[in-house]
C-alpha positions in Angstrom: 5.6 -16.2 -19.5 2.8 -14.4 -17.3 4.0 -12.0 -14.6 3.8 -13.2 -11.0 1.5 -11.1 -9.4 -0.3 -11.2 -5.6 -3.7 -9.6 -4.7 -5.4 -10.1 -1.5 -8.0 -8.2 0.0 -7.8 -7.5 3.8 -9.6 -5.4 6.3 -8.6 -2.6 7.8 -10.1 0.1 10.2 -9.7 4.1 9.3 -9.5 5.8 12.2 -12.1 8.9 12.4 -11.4 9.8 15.3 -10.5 8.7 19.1 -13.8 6.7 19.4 -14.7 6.1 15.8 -13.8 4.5 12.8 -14.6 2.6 9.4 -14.4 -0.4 8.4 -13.4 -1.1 5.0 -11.7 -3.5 2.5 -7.9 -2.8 1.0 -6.7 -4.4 -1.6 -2.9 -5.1 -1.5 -1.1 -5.7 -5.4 2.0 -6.9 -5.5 4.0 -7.0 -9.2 7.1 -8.6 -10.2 7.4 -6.5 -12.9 7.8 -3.8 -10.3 9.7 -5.6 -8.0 10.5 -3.2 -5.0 6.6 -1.4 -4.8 3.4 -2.7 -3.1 0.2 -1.1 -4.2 -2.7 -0.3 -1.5 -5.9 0.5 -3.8 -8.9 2.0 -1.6 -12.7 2.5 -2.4 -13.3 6.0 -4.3 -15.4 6.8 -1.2 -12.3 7.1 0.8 -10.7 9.5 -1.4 -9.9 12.5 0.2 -9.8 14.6 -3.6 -12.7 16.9 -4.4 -14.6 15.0 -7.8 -15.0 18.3 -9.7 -14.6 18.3 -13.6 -10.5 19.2 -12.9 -10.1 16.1 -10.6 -10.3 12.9 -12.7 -13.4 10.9 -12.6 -15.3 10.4 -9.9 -15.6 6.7 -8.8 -12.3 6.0 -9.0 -10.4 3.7 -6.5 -7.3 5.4 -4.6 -3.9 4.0 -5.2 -1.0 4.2 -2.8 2.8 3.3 -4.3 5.4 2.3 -1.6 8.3 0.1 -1.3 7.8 -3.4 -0.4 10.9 -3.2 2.6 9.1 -0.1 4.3 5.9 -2.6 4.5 8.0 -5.5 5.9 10.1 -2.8 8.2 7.3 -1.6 10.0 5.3 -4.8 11.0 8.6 -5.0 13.6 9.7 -1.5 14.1 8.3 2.1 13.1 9.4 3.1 9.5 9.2 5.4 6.5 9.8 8.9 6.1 7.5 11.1 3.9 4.4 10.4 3.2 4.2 7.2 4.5 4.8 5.6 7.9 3.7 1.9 9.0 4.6 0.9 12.6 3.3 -2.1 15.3 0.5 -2.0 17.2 -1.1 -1.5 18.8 -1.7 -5.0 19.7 -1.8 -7.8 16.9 -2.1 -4.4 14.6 0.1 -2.3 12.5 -0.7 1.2 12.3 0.0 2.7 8.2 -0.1 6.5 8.2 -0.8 8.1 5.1 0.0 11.7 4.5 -0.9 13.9 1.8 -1.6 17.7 1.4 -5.5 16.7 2.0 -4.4 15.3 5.2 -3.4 12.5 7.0 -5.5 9.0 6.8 -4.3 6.9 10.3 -5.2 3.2 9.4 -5.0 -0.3 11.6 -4.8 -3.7 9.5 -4.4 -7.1 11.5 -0.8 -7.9 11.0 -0.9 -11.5 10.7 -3.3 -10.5 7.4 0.0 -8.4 6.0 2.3 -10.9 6.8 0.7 -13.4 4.8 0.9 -10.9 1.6 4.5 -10.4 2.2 4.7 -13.8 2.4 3.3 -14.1 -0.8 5.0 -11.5 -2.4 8.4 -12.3 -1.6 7.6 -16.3 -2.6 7.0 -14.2 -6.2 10.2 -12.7 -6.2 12.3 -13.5 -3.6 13.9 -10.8 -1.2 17.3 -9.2 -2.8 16.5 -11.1 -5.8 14.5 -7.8 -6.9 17.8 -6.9 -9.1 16.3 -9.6 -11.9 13.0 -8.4 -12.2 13.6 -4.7 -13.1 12.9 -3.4 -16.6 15.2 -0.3 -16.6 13.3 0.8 -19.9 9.6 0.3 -18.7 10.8 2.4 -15.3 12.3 5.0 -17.2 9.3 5.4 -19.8 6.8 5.6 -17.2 8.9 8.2 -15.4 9.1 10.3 -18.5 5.4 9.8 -19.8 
């Protein structure tokens, strides 16, 4: 039986600056077979990496891993510790922070666009139902490979 899976492209504005920003398209991934992570994959031109000859191949999209409840959380309320932070606002927006040692990468996505892949995603596997999904063995291999 296929893996349930949700993909959705939305828009979202990096913020440059107080008066500037970018437009550009995100592409949410949701997995059951990783039940508890949502994947945000960026254009390679967004990448904040060098492209020398030690840092992987150039034209590559960016991938960021983060748990599913810290993308529901902060639609309502500020959330996330560490490296990533998504709160309301302002307006019919929610604000994701991104924060590596390159810097920091402040972006606004229309909320009602990220509702509707939550939606989604949770119709795939269901909230607290994430238990049933896991493959202890997979997760372990990938950790140690």
């Amino acid at each position: 039986m296929p893996t349930p899976a949700v993909e959705q492209t939305v828009q979202a504005r990096l913020v440059l600056s107080t008066r500037r920003s970018a437009l550009l398209g995100v592409t949410l991934r949701y997995r059951a077979d990783d039940p508890l992570a949502v994947r945000m994959l960026f254009p390679a031109e967004y990448s904040l990496d060098a492209t020398g000859p030690d840092d992987g191949p150039a034209g590559a999209e960016v991938t960021w891993v983060f748990a599913r409840q810290l993308l529901a959380a902060g639609l309502d309320r500020p959330a996330g510790i560490g490296d990533v932070h998504v709160r309301p606002g302002p307006g019919p927006q929610t604000t994701v922070e991104l924060r590596a040692a390159e810097g920091v990468a402040v972006l606004r996505f229309d909320t009602p666009g990220l509702r509707h892949f939550l939606r989604l995603s949770f119709r795939a596997v269901p909230e607290g139902e994430e238990h049933h999904h896991l493959d202890a063995d997979r997760a372990l291999a990938e950790l140690l490979g």
